[in-house]
N, C-alpha and C positions, 0 to 999 in steps of 0.2 A: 314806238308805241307797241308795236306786236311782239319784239323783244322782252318787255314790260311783260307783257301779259304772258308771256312764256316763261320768265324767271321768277314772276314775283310768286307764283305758287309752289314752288320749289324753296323758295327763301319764307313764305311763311310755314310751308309743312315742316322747314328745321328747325324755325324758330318754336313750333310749336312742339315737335318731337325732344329739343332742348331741355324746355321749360320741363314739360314730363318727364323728361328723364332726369331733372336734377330733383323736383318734387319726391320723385319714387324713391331715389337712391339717398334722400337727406331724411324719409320716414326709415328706409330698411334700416341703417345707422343708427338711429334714435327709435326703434321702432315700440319700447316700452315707453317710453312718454309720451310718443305718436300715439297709442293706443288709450294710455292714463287719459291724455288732455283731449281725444276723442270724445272717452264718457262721462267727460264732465262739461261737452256740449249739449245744449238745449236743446237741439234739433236732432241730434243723433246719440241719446244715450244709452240707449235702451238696442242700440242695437250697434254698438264699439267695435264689438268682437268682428264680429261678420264685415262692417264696412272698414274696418281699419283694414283688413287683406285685400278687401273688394276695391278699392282707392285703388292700391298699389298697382294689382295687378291687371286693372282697366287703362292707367297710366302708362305701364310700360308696354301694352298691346295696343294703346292708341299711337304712343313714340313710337315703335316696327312699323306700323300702316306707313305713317306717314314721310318714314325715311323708304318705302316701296312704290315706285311709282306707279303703278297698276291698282294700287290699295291706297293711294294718295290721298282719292277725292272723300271716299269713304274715313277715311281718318280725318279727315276736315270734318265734315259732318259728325265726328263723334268728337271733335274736340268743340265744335259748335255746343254738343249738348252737353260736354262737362263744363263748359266753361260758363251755363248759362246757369245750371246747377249748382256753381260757385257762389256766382252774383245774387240769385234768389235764395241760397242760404247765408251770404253776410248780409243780407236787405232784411230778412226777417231779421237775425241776431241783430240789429241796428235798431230795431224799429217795433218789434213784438215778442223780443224776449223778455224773459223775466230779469234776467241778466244778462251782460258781455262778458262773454270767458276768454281765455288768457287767449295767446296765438296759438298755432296747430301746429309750428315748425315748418320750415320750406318756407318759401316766400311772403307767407304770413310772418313770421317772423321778425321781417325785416321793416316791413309796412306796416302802417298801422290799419283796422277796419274801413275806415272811411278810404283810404289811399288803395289799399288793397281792391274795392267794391270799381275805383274807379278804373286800376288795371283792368279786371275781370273786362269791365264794359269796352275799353278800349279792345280787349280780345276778342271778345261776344262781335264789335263790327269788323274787326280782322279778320274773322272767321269768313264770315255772310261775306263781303267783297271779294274773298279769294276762292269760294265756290262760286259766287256768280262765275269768276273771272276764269276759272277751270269749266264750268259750264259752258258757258259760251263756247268757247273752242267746241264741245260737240253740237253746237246747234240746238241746244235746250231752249225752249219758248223761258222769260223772264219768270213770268207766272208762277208756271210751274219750278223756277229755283225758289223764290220765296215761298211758294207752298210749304216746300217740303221742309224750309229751312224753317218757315213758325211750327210747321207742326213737328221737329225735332225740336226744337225748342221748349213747346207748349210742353213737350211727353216730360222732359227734361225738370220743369218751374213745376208742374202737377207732383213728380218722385218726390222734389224733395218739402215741397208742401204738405204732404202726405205722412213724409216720417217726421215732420215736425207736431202735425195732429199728433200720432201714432204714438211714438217717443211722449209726447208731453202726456199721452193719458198710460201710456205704461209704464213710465217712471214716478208720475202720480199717486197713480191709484192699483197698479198692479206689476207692483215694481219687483225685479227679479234678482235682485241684491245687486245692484246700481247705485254708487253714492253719486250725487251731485254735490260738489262743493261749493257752495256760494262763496262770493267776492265781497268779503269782511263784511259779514253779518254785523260781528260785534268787534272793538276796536278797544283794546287796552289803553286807561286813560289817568289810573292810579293805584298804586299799589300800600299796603300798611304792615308795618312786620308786628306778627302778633308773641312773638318769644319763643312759643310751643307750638309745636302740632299736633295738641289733643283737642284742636276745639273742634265744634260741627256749628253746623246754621239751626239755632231754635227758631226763626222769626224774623221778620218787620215789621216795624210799625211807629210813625211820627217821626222816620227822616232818622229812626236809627237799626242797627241789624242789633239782633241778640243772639249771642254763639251760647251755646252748654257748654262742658268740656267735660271729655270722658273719664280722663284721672283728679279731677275734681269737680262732682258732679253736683253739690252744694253752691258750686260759682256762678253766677250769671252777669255772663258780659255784653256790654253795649258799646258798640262803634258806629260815630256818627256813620251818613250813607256818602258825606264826603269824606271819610277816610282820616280823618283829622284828629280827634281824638276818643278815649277809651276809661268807662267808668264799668265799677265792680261791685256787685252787690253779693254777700253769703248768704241764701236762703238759711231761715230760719222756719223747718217742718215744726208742728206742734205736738208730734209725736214721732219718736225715734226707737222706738223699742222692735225692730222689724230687722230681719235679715234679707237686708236689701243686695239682688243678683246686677239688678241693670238699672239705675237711678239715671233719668232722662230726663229734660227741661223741653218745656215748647211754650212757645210765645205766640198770643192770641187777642189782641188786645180787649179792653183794658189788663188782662189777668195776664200770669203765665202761671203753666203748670208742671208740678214736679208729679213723675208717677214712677211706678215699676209694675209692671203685671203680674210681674211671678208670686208677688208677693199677694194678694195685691189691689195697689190703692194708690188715689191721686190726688195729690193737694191741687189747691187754689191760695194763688196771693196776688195781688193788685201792683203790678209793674212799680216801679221805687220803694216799694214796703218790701222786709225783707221777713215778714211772717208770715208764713203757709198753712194754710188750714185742711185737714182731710177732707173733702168733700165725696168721695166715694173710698168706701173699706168693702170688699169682700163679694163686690157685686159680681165681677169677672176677671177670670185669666184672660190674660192676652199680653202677646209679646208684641204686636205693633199699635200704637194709636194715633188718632189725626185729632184734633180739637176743631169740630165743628161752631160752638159758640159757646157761653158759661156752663152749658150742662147737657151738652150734647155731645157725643162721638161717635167716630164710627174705628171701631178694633180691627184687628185681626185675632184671633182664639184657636184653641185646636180640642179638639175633640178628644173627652176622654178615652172612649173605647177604641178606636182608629187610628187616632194619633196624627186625622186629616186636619187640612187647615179647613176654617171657615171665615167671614166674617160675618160681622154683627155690627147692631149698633146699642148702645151704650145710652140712656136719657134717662139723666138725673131725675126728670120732671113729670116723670111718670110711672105706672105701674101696668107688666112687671116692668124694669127698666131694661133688659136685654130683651132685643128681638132677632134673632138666628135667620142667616141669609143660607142656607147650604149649600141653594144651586148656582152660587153667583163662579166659585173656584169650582172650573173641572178638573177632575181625573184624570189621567193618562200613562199614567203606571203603578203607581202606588199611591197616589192622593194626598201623599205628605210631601215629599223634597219636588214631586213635577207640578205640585201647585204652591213653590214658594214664588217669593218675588217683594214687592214693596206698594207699599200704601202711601200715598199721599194726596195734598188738596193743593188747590190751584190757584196760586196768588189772585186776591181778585175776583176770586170768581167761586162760586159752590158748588165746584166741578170737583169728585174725589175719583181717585185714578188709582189703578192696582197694575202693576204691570209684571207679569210672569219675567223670572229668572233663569226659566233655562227655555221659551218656547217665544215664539212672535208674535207675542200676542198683549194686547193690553185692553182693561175693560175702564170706559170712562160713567161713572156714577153720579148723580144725583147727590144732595145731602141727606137721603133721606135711603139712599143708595140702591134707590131705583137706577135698574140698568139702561143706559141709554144709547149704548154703541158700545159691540167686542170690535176691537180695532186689530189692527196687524203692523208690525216692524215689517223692515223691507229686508231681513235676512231669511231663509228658507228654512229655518227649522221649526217643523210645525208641532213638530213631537218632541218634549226631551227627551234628549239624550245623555241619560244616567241610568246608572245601575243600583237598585238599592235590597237591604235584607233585612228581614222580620225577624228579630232578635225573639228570645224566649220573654219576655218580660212583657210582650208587645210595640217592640217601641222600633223605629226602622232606623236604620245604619247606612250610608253609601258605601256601596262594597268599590266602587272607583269613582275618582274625580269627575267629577260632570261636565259638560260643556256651559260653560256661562256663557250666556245670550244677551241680556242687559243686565246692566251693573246698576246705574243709578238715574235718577230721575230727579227732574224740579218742572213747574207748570206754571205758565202766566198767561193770564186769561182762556184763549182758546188753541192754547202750544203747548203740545207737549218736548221738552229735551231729555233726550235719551242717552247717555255714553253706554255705548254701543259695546261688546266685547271680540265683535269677529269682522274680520276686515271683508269687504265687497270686492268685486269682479273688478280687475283694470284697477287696482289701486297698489300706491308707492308702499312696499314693506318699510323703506325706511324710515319714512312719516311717522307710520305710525311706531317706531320705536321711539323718536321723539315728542310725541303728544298722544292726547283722547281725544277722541274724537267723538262729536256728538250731531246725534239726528234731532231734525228738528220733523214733527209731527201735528196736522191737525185736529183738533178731539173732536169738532160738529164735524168729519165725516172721516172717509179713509180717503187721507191724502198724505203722499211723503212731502216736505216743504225743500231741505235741502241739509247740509251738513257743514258743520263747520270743524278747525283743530282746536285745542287746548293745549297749546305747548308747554313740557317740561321745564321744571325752572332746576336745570342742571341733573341731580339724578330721581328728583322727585316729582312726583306724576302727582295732577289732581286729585284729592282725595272726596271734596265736598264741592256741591255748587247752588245755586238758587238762582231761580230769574226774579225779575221784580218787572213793574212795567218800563223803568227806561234803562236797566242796567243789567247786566251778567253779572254775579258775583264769582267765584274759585277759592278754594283754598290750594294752595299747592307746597307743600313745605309747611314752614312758620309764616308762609306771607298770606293776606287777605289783598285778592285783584277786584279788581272793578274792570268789567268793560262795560259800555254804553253800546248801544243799538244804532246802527245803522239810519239815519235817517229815511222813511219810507217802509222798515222792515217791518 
């Protein structure tokens, strides 16, 4: 029995110096995945960088304690607190995360969470037994072993309870270009070849999608929402006598409508009729519009003397019918190329959304385009980043390429998706040469939700997308995808 008590803390200090050192030496190896599959932990993401070193290098200084025998008992007692610090971070991930994320490598790996939680616990009383059992040998009262072993403990379940708070409210809400990737949001579940890849998304509405198509902008196509089959109608405007720049379709039910700003003017025609009728000539330039309902919009326009953007909105049903928003797009270098970006409205919902193209920032509106919330991306560029110049004529030029910040948008109810153009902290380059990737964002407040991929279908990347309420749609190529939403998302 005294033998016992004399060997077995020697045989659990290696077993435990072991374990750490194969931990340490299977992240050094792997140690950009180690780091990736870090910050796409719930509990720790927001702080990857810092704790994927701090692991390591606590690991391998707790394996040295404990292969020293003067430093033994104190390596025991720090493997007591990492190991409790294991178990209270896979108990929450089990039990209060938003999600379960992939393994972390090293012994995770090999186990699954539940198996894993239950090592951890078998270690957690390995630990406490073989400090009593080192204690004793120096006459330590029982008491005070347990004391100090919960309150190593306590300090230990408090850490990591703490960056779990911490982490979940600053990759939330003051997130520092940190992607979290969720665990298949949305799930590819059928695909339609549509021949060309000039079409975009006009629309839905009654179980079918309506694409435009940009090299034949008179076409309007309808494919059911299950993927099945494809009817074509050739609008028929009542007036054609216009030199049209950019002939757009958008679907609005019952109507859809053909427009061009530059020109400019917007029919109206009744979904399966294939005659259009001018319902505004001459009212307003604008190069982007959203169709609020039969006679209401909200544009985008630019300013003659300036050559800034602004919006406005557009009501057939009143007088005057254009009302001038100015202060809604700020300035920041030149008030034209650093307040572009895109306009759209929010399936479902009479949420209209503007989101800046080269800065992090997106404003969600009102139909009425009352502002209701400037919102923020979770990438760092507050300012764009372009260069541009005041030609003689007045009209501004980019004198270089600018940093695209987001590309494109679609909104279902109170989500915004964003593909994104600048990859985040701890993330796979490779990924992303293979897919877009898109952020998912809430409009009632500033909250990041999480992130999903779009993968490439061979060398063609997304070019269109729309959410609806139970589906993702893509264009990627000539094909039209559907995925379906995660049940619960």
């Amino acid at each position: 029995m005294r033998n016992m008590r004399q060997v077995l803390p020697v045989l659990a200090g290696y077993f435990f110096a072991l374990l750490f050192c194969y931990a340490a030496v299977s992240k050094i190896l792997d140690f950009e995945n180690f780091q990736v599959q870090i910050a796409q932990s719930p509990l720790l993401s927001a702080y990857a960088g810092f704790i994927s070193y701090a692991v390591i290098i606590t690991e391998v200084i707790i394996a040295f304690m404990l292969c020293t025998k003067g430093m033994r008992l104190i390596g025991l007692y720090l493997s007591l607190g990492i190991m409790v610090s294991f178990t209270v971070y896979i108990f929450i991930i089990l039990n209060y995360s938003d999600f379960v994320p992939c393994s972390c490598g090293g012994i995770l790996e090999k186990l699954g969470w539940t198996e894993h939680l239950i090592f951890n616990i078998v270690c957690v009383l390995l630990a406490i037994f073989t400090i009593y059992i080192l204690q004793k040998q120096f006459e330590t009262k029982p008491y005070k072993i347990f004391a100090l072993a919960l309150s190593v403990s306590a300090f230990s379940a408090a850490v990591v309870v703490g960056l779990f708070i911490s982490s979940e409210h600053v990759i939330k809400q003051e997130n520092n270009f940190t992607r979290r990737f969720l665990l298949h949001p949305v799930i590819e579940d059928k695909r339609f070849n549509l021949g060309i890849n000039s079409y975009y998304f006009a629309g839905i509405s009654d179980g079918k999608i309506y694409l435009g198509n940009l090299t034949a902008p008179l076409l309007l196509t309808a494919v059911d929402t299950g993927l099945r089959s494809l009817t074509q109608i050739r609008i028929k405007p009542d007036q054609t006598d216009f030199k049209f720049r950019n002939l757009q379709v958008q679907v609005k039910a019952p109507f859809y409508y053909l427009y061009d700003g530059s020109v400019p003017v917007i029919y109206q025609g009744r979904l399966g009729d294939t005659n259009a009728r001018i319902i505004s000539y001459r009212d307003a330039y604008f190069n982007q519009l959203v169709v609020i309902d039969s006679s209401k919009f909200a544009i985008r326009t630019q300013n003659s003397i300036n050559q800034q953007y602004t919006l406005a909105g557009l009501n057939l049903s009143k007088l005057p019918k254009i009302e001038l928003f100015s202060s809604i797009l700020e300035k920041q270098v030149d008030g034209v190329f650093d307040s572009d970006g895109k306009i759209i409205q929010s399936y479902n919902s009479n949420k209209v959304i503007y989101t800046y193209a080269y800065r992090n920032e997106f404003i969600v509106m009102n139909s009425d385009l009352g502002v209701q919330g400037k919102l923020h991306t979770i990438d760092t560029t507050k300012i764009a980043k372009l260069t541009s110049k005041k030609l003689g004529d007045g009209k501004y030029k980019m004198a270089a390429p600018p940093l695209v910040v987001n590309k494109n948008q679609t909104a279902n109810h109170y989500l915004l998706f964003n593909q994104s153009n600048l990859m985040g902290k701890h993330e796979n380059t490779k990924a992303w040469k293979k897919a877009s990737v898109i952020d998912i964002y809430k409009l009632d407040r500033q909250e990041y939700v999480g992130s999903f991929y779009v993968y490439n279908q061979k060398e063609n990347k997304m070019s269109h997308m729309m959410a609806t309420e139970n589906y993702f749609f893509v264009m990627v190529g000539n094909e039209l995808i559907r995925y379906h939403f995660r049940a619960g998302f």
